[in-house]
DOSE-931620 format. One line per 8 residues: their letters; for each residue x, y, z of C-alpha. Coordinates in steps of 0.1 Angstrom, whole numbers, plus 2048, in hexadecimal, padded with zeros to 3 digits. Layout:
BEGIN
a) X Y Z ~ ...
! end
This chain:
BEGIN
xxxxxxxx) 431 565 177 ~ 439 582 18A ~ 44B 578 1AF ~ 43A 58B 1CE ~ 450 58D 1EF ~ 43E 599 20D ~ 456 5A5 22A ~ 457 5C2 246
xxxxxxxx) 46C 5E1 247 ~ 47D 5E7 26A ~ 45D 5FE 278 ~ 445 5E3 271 ~ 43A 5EE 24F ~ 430 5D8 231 ~ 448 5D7 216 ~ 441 5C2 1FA
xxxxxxxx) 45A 5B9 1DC ~ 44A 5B1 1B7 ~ 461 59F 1A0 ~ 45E 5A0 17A ~ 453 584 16E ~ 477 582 15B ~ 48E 58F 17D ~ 4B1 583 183
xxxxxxxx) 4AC 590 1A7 ~ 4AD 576 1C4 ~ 48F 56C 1D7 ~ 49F 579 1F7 ~ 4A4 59A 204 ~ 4B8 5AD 21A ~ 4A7 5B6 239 ~ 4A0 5DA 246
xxxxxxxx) 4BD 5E2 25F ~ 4B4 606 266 ~ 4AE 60D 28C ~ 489 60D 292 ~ 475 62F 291 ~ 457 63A 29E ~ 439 63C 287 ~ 42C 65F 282
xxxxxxxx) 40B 665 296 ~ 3ED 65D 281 ~ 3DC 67B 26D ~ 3B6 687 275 ~ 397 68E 260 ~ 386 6AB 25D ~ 365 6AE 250 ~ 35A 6C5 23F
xxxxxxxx) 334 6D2 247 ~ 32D 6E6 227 ~ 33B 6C9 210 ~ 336 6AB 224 ~ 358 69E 21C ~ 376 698 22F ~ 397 6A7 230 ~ 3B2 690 23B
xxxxxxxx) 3CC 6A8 250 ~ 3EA 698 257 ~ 408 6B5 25E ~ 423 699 261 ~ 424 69A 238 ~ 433 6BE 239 ~ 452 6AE 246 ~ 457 695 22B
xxxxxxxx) 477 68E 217 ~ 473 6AB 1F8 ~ 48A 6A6 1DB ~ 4A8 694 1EA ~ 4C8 68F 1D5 ~ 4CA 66B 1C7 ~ 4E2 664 1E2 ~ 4C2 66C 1FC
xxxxxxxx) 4AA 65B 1E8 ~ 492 648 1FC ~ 483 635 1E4 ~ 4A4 626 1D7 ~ 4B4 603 1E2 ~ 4C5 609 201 ~ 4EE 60D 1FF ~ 50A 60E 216
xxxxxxxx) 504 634 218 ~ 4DE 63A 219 ~ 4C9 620 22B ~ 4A5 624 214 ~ 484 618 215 ~ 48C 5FE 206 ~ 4AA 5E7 210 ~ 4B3 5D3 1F1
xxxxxxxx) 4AF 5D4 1CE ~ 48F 5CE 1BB ~ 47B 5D1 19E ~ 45D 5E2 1AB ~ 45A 5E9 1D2 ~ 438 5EF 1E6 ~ 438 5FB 20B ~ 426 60E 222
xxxxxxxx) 428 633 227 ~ 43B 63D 241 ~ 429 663 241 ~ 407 653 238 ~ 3E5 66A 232 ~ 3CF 64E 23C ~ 3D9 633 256 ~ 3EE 61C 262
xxxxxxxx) 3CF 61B 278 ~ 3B4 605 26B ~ 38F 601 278 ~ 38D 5E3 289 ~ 367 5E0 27F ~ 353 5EE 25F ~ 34F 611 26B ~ 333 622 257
xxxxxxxx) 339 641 263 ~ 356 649 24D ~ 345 645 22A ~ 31E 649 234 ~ 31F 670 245 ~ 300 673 252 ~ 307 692 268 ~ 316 6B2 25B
xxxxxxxx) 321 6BA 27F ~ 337 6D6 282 ~ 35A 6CC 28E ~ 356 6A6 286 ~ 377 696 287 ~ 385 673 286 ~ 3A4 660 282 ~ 3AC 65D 25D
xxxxxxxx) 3B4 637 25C ~ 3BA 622 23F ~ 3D8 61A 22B ~ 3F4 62C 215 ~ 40D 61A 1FE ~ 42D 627 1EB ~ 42F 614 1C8 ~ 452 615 1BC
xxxxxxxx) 454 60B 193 ~ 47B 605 194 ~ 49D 608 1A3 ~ 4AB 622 192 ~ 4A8 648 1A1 ~ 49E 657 181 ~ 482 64C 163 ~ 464 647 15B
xxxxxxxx) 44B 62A 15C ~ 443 633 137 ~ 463 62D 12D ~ 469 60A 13D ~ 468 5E9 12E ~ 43F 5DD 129 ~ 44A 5C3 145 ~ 450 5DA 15F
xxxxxxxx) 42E 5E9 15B ~ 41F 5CA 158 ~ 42E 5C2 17B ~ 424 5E0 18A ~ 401 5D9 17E ~ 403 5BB 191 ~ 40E 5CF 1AF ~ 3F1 5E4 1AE
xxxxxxxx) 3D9 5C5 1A5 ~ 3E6 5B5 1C6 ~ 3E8 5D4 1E0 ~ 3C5 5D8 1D1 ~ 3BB 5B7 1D8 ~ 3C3 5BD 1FC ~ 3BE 5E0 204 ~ 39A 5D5 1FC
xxxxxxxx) 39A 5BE 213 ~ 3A0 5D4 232 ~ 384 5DE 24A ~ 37C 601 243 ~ 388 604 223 ~ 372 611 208 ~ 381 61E 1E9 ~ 3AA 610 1DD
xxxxxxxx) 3BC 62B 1CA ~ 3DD 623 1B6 ~ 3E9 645 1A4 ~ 40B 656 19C ~ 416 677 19C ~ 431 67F 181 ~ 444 69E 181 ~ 44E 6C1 196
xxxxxxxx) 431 6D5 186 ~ 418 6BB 199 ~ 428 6BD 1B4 ~ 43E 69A 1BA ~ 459 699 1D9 ~ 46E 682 1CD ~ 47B 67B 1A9 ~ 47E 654 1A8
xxxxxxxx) 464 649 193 ~ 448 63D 1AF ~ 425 63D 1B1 ~ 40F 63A 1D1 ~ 3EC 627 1DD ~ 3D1 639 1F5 ~ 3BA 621 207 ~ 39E 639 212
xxxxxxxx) 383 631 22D ~ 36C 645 217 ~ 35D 64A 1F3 ~ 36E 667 1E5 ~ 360 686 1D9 ~ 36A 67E 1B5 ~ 357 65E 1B5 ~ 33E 667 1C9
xxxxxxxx) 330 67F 1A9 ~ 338 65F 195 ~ 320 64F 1AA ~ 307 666 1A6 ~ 30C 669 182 ~ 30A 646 17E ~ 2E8 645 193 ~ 2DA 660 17A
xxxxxxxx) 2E3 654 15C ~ 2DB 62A 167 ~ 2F5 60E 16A ~ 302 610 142 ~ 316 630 149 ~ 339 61E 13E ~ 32C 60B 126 ~ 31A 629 115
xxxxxxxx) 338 63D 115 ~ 350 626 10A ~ 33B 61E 0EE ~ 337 646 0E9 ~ 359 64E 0EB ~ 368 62C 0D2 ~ 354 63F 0B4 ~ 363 65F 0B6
xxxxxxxx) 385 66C 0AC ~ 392 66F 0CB ~ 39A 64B 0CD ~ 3C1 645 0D6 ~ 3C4 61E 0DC ~ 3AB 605 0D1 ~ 3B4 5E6 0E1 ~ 3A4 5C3 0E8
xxxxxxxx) 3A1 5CD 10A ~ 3A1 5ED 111 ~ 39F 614 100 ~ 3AD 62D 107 ~ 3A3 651 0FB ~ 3A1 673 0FB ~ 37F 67B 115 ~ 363 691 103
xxxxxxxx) 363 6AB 11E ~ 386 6AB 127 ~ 390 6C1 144 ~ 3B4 6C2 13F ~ 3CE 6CF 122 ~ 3D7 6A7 121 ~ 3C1 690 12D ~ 3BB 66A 123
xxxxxxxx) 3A3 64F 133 ~ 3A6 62B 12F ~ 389 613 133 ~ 388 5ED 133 ~ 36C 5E0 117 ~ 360 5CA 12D ~ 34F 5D2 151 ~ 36F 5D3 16A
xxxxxxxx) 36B 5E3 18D ~ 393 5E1 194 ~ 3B2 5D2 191 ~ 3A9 5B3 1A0 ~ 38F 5A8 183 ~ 3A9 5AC 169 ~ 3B5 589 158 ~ 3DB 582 152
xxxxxxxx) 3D1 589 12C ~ 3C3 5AB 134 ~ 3E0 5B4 14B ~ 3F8 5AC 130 ~ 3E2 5C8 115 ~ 3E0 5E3 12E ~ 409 5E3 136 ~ 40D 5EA 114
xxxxxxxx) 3F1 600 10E ~ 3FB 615 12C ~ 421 612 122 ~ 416 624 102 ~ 400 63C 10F ~ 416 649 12A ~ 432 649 10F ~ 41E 660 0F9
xxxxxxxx) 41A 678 112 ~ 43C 67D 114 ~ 443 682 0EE ~ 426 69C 0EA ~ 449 6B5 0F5 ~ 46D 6B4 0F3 ~ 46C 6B1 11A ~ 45A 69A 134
xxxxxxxx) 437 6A1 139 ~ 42A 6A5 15B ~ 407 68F 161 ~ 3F1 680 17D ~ 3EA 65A 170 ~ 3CD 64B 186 ~ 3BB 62F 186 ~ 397 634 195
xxxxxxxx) 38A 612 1A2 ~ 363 608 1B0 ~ 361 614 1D1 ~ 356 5FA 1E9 ~ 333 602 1EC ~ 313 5F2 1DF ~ 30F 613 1C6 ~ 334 60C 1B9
xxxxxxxx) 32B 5EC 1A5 ~ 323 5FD 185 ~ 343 611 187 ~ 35F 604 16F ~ 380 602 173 ~ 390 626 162 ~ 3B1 633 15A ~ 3B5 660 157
xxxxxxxx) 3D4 66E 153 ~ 3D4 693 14F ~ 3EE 6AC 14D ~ 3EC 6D2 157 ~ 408 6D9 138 ~ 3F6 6E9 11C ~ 418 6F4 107 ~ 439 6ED 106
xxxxxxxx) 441 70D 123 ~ 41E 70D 130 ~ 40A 6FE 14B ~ 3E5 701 152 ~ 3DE 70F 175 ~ 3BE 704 184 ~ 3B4 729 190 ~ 391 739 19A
xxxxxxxx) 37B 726 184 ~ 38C 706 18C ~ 39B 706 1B0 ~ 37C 71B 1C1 ~ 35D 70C 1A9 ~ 369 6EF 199 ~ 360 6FE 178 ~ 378 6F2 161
xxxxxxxx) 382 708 13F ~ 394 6F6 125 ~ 3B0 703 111 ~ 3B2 6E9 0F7 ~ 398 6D7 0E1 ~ 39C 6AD 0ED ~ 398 6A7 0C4 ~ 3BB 6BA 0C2
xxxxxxxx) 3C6 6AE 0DE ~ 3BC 689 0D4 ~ 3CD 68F 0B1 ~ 3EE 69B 0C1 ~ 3F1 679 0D5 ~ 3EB 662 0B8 ~ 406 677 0A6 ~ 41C 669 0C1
x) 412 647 0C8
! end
């Protein structure tokens, strides 16, 4: 069983410890002795009329910690010389943002405004509450999840399975988003391996289409397309519980999805059995990614859950990693096509991209 040790940080912020299930780590901690510090203000919304969507603004980001030294590194256990985010050691380490994009603010009732728009009135703005959480897989400064031991990514499942659990849970809240950014060329601040999860007062764009699509095509969209997709040859994985493959219409030069077999809105609906499958699944996925070049690949791994909305409950939970590097020296820019019309061009067939990644597996 994986140990769970809820505790503050010296501003007030949650900070929660998640043991592996093996840990030689005590069960208590070292409190945060840093003097306290005043919270950043809270960042706005902005919505936009032509779109309908909101744009979260929060300028306090632009002065966040970017690419400290390992002696700097705010995501490592605190030492005598740099008092971190985290004050002792640990396996994996949850805790509020302290330059959040949504919240600390929370509604204190079920706003509808923030996910039903009714009104495209110009100059609509709001406070952009919610919730935003740093997930940090490990101690050490430099690695990778990929290249961890299954148990580690099996604990930070957990982690993501819990914070799921209660970000859920939290008035306002209608969509929980674990994801990781890996990598300079996607644009990371800080090298220690680390991923992040939004809790947005909203259905995002993204899923929004999936609603729609879903709505369209009826309630068996997942199951259609897993079905589709485990009888072609861009199959990676083939597990009990999950597959993972290479998508039909892939935007990106390396993409993968995962999908559970069975109908799975989040985290929260897997079993301990299922939990145990995906750590290793992912483990080797995220490794192959990495040995498709002699260097670390750079990828976006996220987890799309069902929004918390009554359209959301044919939506299954899905794993996408994609990856703008198409060659060993080359990156795929999202220009014209992409960034102005979301008209995506693909440089790579998914069949060859498919074949490369079972060559590495």
């Amino acid at each position: 069983m994986n140990r769970k040790i809820s505790t503050k940080l010296s501003d007030g912020r949650d900070l929660f410890y998640f043991d592996d299930a093996d840990t030689n780590l005590p069960a208590e901690r070292k409190p945060d002795s840093r003097p306290v510090q005043e919270r950043p203000e809270a960042a706005s919304m902005r919505l936009d009329s032509l779109t309908g969507e909101w744009i979260s603004i929060a300028a306090h980001r632009n002065g966040r910690a970017f690419l400290p030294p390992a002696s700097q590194c705010p995501l490592c256990p605190t030492n005598d010389t740099n008092p971190s985010e985290v004050p002792d050691n640990f396996d994996v380490a949850v805790f509020e943002n302290k330059s959040p994009s949504f919240g600390p603010t929370l509604l204190a009732t079920d706003d509808q405004s923030y996910s039903v728009v009714s009104k495209l009135d110009l100059g609509t703005s709001k406070e952009s509450v919610g919730r935003c959480e740093v997930v940090v897989f490990s101690p050490e400064h430099l690695g990778s999840l990929g290249a961890m031991p299954v148990n580690r990514v099996r604990t930070v499942i957990e982690a993501w399975a819990d914070r799921t659990a209660h970000l859920q849970s939290l008035p306002g809240v209608r969509q929980v988003f674990p994801f990781e950014n890996r990598g300079e060329a996607i644009g990371v601040t800080l090298h220690h391996p680390h991923g992040q999860i939004y809790a947005y007062p909203y259905v995002t764009p993204r899923t929004n289409r999936l609603l729609d699509s879903v709505g369209k095509f009826g309630s068996s969209l997942f199951a259609e397309t897993l079905e589709f997709e485990r009888t072609s040859d861009r199959v990676l994985i083939a597990g009990e519980n999950f597959t993972a493959y290479v998508p039909f219409a892939a935007r990106w030069p390396i993409e993968i999805h995962l999908l559970p077999n069975r109908q799975v809105a989040d985290f929260t609906q897997l079993d301990d059995g299922e939990k145990d499958e995906l750590a290793g699944i992912y483990s080797r996925l995220l490794g192959a990614v990495d040995r498709i070049y002699d260097t670390p690949t750079p990828y976006i791994a996220a987890w799309h859950q069902a929004p918390l909305v009554d359209a959301g409950k044919n939506v299954r939970l899905q794993l996408q990693i994609t990856s703008p590097r198409r060659a060993a020296d080359k990156l795929k820019y999202l220009a014209g096509s992409e960034s102005a019309m979301g008209a995506f061009i693909g440089d790579i067939t998914p069949e060859s991209v498919a074949g490369r990644l079972r060559e590495v597996l």
